[in-house]
Backbone as a printed PyTorch tensor [residue, N CA C, xyz], in Angstrom:
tensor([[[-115.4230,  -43.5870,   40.1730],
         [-114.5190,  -43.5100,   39.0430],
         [-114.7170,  -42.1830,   38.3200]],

        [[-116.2820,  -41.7610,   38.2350],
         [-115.7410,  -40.6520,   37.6660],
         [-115.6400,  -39.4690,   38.4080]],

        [[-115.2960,  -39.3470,   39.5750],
         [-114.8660,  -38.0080,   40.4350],
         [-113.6130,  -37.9570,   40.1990]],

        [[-112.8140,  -39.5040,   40.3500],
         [-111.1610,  -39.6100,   40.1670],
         [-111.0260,  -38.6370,   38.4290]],

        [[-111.9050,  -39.0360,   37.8810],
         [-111.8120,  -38.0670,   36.6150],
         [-111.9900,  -37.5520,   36.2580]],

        [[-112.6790,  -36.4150,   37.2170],
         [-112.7970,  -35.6300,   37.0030],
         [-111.9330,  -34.5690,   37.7970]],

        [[-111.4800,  -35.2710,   38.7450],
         [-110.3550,  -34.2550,   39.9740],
         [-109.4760,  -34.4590,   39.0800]],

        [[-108.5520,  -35.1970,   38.1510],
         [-107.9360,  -35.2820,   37.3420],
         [-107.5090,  -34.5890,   35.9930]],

        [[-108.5600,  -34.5280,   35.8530],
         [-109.1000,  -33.7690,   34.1360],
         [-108.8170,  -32.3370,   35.5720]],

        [[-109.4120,  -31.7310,   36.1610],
         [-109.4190,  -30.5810,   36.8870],
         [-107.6650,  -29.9330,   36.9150]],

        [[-107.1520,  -30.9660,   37.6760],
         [-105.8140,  -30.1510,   37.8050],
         [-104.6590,  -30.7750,   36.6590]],

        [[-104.9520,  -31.2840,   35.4240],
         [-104.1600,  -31.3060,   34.6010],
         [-104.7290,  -30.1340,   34.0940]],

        [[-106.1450,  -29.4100,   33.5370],
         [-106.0460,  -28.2430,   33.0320],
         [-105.7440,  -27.0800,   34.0190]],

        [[-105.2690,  -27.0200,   35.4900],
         [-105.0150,  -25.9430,   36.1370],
         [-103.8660,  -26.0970,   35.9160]],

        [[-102.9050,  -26.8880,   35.9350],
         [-101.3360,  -27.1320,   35.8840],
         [-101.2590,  -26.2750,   34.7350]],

        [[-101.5310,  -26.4520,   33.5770],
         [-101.7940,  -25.8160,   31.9000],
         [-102.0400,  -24.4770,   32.1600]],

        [[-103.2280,  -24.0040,   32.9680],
         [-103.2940,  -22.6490,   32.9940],
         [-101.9750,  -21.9500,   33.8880]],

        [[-101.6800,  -22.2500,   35.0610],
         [-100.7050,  -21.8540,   35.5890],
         [ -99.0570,  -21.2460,   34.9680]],

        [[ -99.0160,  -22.3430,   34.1370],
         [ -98.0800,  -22.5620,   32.9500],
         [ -98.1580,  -21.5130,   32.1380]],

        [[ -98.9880,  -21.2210,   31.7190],
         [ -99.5600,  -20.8700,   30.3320],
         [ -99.4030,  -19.0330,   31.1200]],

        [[-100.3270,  -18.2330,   32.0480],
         [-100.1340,  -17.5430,   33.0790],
         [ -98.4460,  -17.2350,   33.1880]],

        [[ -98.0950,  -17.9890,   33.2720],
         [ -96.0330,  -18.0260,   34.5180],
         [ -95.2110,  -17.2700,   33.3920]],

        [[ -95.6510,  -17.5530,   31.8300],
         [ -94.9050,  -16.9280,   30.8000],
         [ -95.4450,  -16.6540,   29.7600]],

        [[ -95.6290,  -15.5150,   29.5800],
         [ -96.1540,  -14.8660,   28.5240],
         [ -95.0240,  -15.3950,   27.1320]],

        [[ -95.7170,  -14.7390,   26.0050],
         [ -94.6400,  -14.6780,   25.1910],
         [ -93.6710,  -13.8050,   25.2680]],

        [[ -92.0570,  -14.0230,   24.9530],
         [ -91.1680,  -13.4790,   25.3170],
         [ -90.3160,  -12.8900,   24.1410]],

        [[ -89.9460,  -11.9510,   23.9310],
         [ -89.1080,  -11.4730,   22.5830],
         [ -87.7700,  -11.2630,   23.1360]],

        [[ -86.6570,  -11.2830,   22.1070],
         [ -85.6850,  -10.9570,   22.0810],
         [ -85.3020,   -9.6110,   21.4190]],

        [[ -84.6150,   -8.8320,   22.2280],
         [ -84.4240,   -7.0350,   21.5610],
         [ -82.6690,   -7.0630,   21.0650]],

        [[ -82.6990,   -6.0450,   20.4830],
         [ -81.2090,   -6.0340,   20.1890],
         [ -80.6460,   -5.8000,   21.6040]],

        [[ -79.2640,   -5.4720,   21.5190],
         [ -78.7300,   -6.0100,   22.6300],
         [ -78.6670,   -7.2420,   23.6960]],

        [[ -79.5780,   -7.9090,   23.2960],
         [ -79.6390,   -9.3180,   24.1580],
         [ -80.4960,   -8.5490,   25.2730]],

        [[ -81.7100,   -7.7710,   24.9910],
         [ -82.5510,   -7.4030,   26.3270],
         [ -83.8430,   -8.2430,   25.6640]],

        [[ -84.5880,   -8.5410,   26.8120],
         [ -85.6690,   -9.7380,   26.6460],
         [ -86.5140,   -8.8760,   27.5880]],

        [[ -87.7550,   -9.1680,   26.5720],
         [ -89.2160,   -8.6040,   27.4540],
         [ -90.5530,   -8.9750,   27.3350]],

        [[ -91.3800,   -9.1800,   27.5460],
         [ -92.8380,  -10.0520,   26.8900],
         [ -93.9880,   -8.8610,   26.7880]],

        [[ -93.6540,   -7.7480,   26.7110],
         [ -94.5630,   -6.6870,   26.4860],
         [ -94.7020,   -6.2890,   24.7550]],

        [[ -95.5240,   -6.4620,   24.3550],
         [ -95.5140,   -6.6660,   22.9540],
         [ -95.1550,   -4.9570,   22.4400]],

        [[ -96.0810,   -4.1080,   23.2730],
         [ -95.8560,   -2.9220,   22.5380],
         [ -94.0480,   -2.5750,   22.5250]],

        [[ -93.7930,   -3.0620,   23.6200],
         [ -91.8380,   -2.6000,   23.5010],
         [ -91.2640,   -3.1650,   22.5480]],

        [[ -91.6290,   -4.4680,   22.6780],
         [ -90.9840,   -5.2430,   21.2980],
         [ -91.0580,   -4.8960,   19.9490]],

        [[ -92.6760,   -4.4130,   19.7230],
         [ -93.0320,   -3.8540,   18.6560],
         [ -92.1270,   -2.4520,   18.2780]],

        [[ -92.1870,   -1.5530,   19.2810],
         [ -90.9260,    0.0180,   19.3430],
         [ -89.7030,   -0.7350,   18.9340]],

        [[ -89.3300,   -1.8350,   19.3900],
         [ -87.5580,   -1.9360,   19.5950],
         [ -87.4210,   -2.7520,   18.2360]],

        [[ -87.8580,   -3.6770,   17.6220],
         [ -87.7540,   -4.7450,   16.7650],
         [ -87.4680,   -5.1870,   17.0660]],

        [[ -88.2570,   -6.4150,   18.1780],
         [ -87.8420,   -7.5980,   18.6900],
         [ -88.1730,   -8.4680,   17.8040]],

        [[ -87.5430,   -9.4020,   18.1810],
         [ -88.3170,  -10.7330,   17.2660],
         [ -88.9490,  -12.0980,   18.5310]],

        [[ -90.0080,  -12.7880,   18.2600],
         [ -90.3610,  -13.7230,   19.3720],
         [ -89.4390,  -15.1130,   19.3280]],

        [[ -89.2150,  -15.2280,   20.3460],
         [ -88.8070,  -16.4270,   20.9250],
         [ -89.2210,  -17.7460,   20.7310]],

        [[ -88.5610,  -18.7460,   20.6640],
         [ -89.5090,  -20.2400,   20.3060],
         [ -89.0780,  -20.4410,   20.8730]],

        [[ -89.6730,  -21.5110,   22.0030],
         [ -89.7160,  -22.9340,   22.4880],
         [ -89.2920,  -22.7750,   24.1290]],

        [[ -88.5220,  -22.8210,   24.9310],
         [ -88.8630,  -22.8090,   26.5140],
         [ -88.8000,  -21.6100,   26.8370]],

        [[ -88.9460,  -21.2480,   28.1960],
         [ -88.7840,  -20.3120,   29.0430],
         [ -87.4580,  -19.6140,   29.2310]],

        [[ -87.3160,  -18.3320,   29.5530],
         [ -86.0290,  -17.5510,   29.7910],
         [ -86.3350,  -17.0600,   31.1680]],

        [[ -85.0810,  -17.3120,   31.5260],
         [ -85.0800,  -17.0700,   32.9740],
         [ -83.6240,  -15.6820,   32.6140]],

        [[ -83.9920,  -14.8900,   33.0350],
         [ -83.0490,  -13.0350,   32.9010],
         [ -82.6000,  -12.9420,   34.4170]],

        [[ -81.1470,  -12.9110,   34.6470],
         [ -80.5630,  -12.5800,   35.8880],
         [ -79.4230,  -11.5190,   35.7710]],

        [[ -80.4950,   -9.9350,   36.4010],
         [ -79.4480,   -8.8890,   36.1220],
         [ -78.5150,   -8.9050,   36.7110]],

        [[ -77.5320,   -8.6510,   36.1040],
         [ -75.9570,   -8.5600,   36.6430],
         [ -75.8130,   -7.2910,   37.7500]],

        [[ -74.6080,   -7.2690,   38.0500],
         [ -74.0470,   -6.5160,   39.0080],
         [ -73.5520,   -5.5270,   38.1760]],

        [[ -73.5420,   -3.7910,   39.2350],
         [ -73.5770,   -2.4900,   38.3680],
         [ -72.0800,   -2.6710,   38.6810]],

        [[ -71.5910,   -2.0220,   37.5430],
         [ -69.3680,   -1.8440,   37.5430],
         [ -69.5750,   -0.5390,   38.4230]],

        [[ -68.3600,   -0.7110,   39.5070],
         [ -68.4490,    0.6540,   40.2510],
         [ -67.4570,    1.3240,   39.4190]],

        [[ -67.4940,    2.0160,   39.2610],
         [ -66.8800,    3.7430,   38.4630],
         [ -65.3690,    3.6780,   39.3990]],

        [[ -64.6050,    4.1290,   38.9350],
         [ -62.7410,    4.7170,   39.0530],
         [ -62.2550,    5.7270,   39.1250]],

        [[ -62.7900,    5.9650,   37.5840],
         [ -62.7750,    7.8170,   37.3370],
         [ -63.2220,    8.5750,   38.2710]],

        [[ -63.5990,    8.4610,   39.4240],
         [ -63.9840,    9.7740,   39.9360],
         [ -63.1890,    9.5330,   41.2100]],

        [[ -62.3800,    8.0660,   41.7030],
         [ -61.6570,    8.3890,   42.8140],
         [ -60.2320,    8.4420,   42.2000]],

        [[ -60.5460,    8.1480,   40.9900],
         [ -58.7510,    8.6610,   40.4280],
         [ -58.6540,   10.0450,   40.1860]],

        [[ -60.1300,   10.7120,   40.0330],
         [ -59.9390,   12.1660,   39.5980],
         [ -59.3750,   13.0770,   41.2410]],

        [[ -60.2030,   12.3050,   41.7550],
         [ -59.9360,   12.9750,   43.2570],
         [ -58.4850,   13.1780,   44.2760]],

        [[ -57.7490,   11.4740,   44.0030],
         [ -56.8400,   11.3720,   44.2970],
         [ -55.3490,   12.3440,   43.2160]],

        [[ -55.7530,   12.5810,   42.3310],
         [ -54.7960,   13.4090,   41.4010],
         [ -55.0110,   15.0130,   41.9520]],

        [[ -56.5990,   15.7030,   42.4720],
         [ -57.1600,   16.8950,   42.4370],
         [ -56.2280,   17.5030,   43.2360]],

        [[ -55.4210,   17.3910,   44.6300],
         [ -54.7870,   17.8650,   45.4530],
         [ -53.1570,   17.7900,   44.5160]],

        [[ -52.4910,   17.0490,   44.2660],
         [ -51.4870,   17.3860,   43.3030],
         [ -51.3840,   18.5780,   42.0210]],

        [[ -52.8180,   18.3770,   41.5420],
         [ -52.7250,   19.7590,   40.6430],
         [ -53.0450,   20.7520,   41.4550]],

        [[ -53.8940,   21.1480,   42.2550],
         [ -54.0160,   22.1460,   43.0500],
         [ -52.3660,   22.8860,   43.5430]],

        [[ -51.8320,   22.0080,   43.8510],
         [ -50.0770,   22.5460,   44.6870],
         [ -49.8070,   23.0710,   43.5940]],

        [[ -49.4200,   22.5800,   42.2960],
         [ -49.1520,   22.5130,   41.2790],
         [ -47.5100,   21.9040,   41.1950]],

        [[ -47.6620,   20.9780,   42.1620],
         [ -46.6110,   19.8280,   41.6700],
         [ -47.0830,   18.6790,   41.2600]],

        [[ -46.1330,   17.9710,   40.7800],
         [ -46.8600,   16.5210,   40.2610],
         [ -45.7730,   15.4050,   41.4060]],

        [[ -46.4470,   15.2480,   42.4120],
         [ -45.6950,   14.0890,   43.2730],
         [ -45.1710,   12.4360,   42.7610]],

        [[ -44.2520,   12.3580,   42.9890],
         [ -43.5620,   10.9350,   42.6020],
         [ -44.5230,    9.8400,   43.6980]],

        [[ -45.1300,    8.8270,   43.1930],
         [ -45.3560,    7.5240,   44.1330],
         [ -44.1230,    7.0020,   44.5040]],

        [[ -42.8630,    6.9390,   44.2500],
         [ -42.1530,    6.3750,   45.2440],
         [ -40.5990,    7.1640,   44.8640]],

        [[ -40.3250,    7.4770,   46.2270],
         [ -38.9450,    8.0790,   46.5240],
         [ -37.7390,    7.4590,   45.0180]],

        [[ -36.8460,    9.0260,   44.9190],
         [ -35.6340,    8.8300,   43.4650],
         [ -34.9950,    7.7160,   44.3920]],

        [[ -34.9150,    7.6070,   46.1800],
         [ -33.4270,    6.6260,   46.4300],
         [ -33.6370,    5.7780,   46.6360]],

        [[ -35.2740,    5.3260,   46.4740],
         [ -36.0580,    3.9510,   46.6900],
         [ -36.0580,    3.5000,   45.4750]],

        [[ -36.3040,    4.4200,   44.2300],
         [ -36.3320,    3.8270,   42.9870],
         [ -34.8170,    3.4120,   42.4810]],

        [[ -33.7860,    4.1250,   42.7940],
         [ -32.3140,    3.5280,   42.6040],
         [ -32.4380,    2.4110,   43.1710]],

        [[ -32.5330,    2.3000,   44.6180],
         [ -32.3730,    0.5600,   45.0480],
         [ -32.9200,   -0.5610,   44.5430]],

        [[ -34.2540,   -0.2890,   43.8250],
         [ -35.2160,   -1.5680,   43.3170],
         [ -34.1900,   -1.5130,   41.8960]],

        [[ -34.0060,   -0.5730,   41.1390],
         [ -33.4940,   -0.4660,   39.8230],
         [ -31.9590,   -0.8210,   40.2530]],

        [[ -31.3250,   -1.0510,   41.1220],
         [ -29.7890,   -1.9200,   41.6600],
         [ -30.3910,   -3.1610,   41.8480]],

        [[ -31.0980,   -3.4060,   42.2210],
         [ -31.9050,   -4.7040,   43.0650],
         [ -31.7690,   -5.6810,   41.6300]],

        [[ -33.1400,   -4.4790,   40.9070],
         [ -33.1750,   -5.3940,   39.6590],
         [ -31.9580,   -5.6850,   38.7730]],

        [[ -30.7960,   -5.0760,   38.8800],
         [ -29.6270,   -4.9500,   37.8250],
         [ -29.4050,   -6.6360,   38.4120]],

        [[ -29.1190,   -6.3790,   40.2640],
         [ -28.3460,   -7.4020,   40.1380],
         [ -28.6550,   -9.0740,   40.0700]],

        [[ -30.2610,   -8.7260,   40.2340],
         [ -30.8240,  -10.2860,   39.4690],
         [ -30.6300,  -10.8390,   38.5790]],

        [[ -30.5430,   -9.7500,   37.2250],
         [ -30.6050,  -10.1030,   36.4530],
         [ -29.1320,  -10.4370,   35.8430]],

        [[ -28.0750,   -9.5080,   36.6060],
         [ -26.8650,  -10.1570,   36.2210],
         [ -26.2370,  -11.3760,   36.6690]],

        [[ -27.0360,  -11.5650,   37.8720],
         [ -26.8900,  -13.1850,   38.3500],
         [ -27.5430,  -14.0260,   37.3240]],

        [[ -28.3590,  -13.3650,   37.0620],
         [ -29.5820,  -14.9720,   36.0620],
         [ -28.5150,  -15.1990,   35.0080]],

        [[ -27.6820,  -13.7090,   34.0850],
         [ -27.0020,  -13.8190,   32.9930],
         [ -25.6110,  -14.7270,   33.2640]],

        [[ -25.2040,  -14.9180,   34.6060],
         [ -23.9370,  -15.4810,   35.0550],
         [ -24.2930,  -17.1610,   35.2910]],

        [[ -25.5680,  -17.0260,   35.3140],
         [ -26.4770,  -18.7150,   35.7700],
         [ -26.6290,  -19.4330,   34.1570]],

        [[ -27.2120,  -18.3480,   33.4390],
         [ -27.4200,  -19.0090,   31.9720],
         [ -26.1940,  -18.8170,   31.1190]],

        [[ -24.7550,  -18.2540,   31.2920],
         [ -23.5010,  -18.1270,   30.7000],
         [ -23.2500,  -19.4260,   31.3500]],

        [[ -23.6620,  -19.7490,   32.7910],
         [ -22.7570,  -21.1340,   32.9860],
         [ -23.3480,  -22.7630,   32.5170]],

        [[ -24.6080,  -22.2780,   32.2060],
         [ -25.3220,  -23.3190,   31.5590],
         [ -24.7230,  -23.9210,   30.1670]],

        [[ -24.9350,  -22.4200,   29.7550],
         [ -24.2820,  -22.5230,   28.3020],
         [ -23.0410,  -23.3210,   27.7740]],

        [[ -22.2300,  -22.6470,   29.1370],
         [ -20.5370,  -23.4810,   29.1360],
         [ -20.6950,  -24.7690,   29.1390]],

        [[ -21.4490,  -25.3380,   29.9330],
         [ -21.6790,  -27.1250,   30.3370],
         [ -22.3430,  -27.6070,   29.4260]],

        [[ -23.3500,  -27.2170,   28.3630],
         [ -24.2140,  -27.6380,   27.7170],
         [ -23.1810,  -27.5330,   26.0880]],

        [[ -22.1820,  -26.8210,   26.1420],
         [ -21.2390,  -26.5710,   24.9320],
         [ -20.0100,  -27.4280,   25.2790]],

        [[ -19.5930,  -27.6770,   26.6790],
         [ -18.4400,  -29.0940,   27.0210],
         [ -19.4440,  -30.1750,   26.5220]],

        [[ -20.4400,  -30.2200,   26.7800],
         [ -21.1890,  -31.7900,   26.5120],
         [ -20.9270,  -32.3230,   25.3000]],

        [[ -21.4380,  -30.7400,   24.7920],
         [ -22.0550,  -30.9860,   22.5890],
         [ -21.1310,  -31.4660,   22.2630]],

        [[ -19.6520,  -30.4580,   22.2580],
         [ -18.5500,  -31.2810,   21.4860],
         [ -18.6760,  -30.8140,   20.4060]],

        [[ -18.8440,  -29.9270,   19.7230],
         [ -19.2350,  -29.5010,   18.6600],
         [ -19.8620,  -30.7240,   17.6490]],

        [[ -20.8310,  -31.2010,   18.2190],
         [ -22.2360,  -31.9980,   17.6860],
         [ -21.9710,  -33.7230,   17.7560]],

        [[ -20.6580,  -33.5520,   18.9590],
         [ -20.1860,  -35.4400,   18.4190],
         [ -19.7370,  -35.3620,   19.7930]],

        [[ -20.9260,  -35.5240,   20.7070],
         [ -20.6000,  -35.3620,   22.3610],
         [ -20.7090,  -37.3140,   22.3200]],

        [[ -20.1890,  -37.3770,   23.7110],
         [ -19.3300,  -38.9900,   23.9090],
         [ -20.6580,  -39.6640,   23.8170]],

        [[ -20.5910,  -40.5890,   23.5580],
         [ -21.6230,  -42.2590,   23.5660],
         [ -22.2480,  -42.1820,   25.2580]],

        [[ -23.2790,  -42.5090,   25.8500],
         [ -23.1570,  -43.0630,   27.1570],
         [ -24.1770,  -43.8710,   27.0820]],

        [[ -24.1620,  -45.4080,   27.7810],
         [ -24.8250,  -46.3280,   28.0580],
         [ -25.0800,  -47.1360,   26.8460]],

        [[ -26.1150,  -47.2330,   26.7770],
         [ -27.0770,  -47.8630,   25.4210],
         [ -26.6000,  -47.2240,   24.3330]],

        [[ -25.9390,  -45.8780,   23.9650],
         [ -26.3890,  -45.3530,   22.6830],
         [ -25.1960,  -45.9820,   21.8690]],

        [[ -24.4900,  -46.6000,   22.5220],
         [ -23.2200,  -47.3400,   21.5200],
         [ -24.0050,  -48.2480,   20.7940]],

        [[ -24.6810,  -48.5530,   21.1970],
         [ -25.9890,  -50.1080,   20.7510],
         [ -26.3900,  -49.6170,   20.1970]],

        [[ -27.9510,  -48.3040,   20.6000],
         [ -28.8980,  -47.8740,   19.9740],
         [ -28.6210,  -46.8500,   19.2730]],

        [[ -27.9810,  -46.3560,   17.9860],
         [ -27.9770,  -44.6850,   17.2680],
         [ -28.6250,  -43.5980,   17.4260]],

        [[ -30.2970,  -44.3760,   17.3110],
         [ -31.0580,  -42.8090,   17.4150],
         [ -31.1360,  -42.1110,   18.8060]],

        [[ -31.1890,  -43.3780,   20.2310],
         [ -31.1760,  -42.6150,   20.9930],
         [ -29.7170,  -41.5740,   21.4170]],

        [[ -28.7820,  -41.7840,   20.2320],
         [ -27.8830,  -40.9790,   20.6230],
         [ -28.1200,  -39.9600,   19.9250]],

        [[ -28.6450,  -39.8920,   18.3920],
         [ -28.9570,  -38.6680,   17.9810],
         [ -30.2810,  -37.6680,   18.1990]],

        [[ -30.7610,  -38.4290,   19.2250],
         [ -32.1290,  -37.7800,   19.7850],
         [ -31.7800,  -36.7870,   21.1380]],

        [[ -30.0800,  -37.7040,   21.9430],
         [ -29.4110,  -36.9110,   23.0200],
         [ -28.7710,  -35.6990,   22.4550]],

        [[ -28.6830,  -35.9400,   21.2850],
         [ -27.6590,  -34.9890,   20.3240],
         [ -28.5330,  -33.5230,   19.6650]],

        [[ -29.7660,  -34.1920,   19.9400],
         [ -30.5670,  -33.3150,   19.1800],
         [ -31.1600,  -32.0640,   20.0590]],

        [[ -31.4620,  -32.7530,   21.4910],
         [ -32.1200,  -32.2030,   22.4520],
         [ -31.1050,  -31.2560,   23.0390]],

        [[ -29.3400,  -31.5910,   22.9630],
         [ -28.3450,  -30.8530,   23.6730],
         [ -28.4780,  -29.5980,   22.7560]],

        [[ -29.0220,  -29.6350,   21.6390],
         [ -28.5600,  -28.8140,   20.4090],
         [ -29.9200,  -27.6870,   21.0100]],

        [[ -30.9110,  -28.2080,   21.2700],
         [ -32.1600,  -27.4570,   21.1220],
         [ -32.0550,  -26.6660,   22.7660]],

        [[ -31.1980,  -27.3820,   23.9660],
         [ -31.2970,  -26.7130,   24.7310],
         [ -30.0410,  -25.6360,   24.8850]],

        [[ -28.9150,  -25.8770,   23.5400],
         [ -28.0880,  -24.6260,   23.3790],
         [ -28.8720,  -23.4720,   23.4040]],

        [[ -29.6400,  -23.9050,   22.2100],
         [ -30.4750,  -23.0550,   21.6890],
         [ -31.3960,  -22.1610,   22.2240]],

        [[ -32.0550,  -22.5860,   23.3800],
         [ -32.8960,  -22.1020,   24.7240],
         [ -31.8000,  -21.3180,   25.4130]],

        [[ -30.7880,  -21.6200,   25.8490],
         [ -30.1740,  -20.7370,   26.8100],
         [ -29.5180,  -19.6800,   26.0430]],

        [[ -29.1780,  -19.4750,   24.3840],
         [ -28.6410,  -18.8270,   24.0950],
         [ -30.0400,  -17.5250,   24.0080]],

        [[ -30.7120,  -17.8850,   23.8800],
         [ -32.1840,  -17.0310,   23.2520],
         [ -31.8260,  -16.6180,   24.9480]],

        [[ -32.4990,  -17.3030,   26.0830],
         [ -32.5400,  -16.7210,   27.3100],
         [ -31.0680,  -15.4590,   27.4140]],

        [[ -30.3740,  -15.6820,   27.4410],
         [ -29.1230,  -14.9580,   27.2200],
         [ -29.1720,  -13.4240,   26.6570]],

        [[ -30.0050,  -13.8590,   25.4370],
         [ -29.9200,  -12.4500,   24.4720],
         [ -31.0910,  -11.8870,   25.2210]],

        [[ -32.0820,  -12.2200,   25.8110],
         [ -32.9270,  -11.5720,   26.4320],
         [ -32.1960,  -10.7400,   27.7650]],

        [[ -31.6610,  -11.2780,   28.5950],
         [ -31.2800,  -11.1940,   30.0400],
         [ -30.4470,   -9.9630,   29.5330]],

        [[ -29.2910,   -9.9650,   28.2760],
         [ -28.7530,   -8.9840,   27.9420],
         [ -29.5960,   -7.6380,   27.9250]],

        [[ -30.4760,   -8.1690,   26.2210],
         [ -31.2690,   -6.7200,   26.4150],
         [ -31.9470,   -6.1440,   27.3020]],

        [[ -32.8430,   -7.0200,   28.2890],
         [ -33.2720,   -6.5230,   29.5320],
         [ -32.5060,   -5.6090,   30.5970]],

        [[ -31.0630,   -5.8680,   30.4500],
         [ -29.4710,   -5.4590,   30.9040],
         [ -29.6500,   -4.0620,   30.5490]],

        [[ -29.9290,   -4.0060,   29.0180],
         [ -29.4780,   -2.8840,   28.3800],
         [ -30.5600,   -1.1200,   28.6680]],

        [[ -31.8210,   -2.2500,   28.9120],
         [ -32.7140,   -1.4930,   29.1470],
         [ -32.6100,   -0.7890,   30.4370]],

        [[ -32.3870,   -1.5880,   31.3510],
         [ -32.1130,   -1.2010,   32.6390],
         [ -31.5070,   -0.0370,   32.8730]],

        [[ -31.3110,    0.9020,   34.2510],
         [ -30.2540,    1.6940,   34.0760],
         [ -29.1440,    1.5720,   35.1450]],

        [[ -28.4290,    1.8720,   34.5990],
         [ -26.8250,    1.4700,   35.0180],
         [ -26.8000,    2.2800,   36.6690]],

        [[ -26.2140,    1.5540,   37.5220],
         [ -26.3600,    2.5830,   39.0520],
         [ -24.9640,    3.3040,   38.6770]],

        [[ -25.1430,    4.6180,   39.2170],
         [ -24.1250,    5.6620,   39.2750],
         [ -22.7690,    4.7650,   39.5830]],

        [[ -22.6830,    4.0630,   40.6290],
         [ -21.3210,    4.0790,   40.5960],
         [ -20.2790,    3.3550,   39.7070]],

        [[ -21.4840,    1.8740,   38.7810],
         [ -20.9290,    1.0300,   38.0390],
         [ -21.1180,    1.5540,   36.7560]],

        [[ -20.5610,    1.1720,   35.9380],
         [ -20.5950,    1.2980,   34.2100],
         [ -19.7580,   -0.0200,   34.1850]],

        [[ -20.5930,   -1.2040,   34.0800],
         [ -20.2290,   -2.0870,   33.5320],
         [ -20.7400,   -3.0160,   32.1460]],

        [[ -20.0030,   -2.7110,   30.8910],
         [ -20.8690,   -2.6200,   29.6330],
         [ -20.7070,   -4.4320,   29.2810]],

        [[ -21.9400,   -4.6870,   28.6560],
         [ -22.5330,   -6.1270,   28.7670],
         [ -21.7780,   -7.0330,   28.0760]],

        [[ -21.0140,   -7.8760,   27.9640],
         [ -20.1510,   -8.3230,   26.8580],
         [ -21.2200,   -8.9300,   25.9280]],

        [[ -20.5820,   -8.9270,   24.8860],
         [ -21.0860,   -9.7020,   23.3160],
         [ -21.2950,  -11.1510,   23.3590]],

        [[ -22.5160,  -11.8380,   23.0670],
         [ -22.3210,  -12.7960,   22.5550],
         [ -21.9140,  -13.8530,   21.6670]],

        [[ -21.3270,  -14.8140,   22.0160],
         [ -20.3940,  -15.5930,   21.1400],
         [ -21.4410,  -16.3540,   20.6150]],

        [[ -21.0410,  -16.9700,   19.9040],
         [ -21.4840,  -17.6520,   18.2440],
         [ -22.3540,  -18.7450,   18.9680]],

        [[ -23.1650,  -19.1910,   17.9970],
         [ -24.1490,  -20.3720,   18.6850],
         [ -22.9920,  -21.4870,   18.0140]],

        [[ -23.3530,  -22.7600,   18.5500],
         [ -22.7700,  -24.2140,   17.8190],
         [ -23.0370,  -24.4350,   16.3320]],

        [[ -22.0740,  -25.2290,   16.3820],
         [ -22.4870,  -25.4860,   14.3550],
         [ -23.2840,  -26.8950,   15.0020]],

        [[ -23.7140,  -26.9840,   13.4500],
         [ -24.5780,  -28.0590,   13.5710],
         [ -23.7470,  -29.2680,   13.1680]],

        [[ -23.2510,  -30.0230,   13.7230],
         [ -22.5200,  -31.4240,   13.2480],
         [ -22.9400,  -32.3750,   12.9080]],

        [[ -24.2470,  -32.8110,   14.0580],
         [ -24.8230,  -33.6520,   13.8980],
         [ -26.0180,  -33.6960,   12.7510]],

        [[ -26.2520,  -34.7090,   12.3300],
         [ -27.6470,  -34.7490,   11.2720],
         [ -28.8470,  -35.4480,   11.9080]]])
């Protein structure tokens, strides 16, 4: 019995020393740098740490840009031209490309608009199903037609100005028409 307690008593105080050994005391420096060397801490104004262990896992170095962007520009100033990344008749086609998306999207949300303004009725669109019975769910249909005027007209004024921004291809000049009036509000 007492060897068991003494092999016992033995490696509960080696466990302790090991421990005690594995981590010094550890300070915290400005910047969030951590070190257990007292004299650095003392230079830097660290302050000590309480209570577990810090485990520090240096990160990965940022590779640098600037010097293959400097490189890739160095032969352009040398000529002493400044080269375009992409061709004037490549940039007309994407800038036609883009016109004519976007005048489709404006011909998609003008026709929304139309169907969503036959519905409203100017705010007293027809009864369907239940809402002859139930009121609110008709003024909740009434409410939502109103709010999705409201969405396509906003989409609209965007698609325009985006229009406006754009530039016009040489052969068209076709100028954006005006938007018409939003709905009155009828309903309450």
């Amino acid at each position: 019995m007492d060897l068991k307690q003494a092999l016992l008593t033995f490696v509960v105080v080696l466990t302790g020393a090991s421990a005690a050994l594995a981590q010094d005391r550890v300070f915290r420096c400005p910047n969030n740098e951590y070190t257990n060397d007292q004299a650095v801490a003392k230079a830097k104004n660290c302050k000590p740490l309480q209570g577990g262990n810090v485990s520090v896992i240096p990160g990965t170095a940022v590779k640098s840009t600037a010097s293959s962007s400097s490189s890739a520009t160095a032969p352009q100033v040398a000529s002493g031209t400044a080269a375009q990344k992409v061709d004037a008749n490549d940039q007309r086609a994407r800038d036609s490309d883009a016109r004519g998306v976007l005048e489709a999207e404006l011909k998609r949300a003008e026709a929304r608009r139309a169907e969503l303004l036959s519905e409203y009725k100017d705010g007293k669109p027809d009864h369907q199903g239940i809402e002859s019975r139930n009121h609110q769910r008709y003024l909740d249909r009434v409410a939502e037609l109103k709010a999705a005027i409201a969405r396509t007209e906003s989409d609209i004024t965007g698609i325009r100005r985006e229009l406006g921004r754009s530039p016009v291809p040489a052969g068209a000049s076709a100028p954006v028409p005006a938007t018409p009036a939003a709905p009155s509000s009828g309903a309450k």
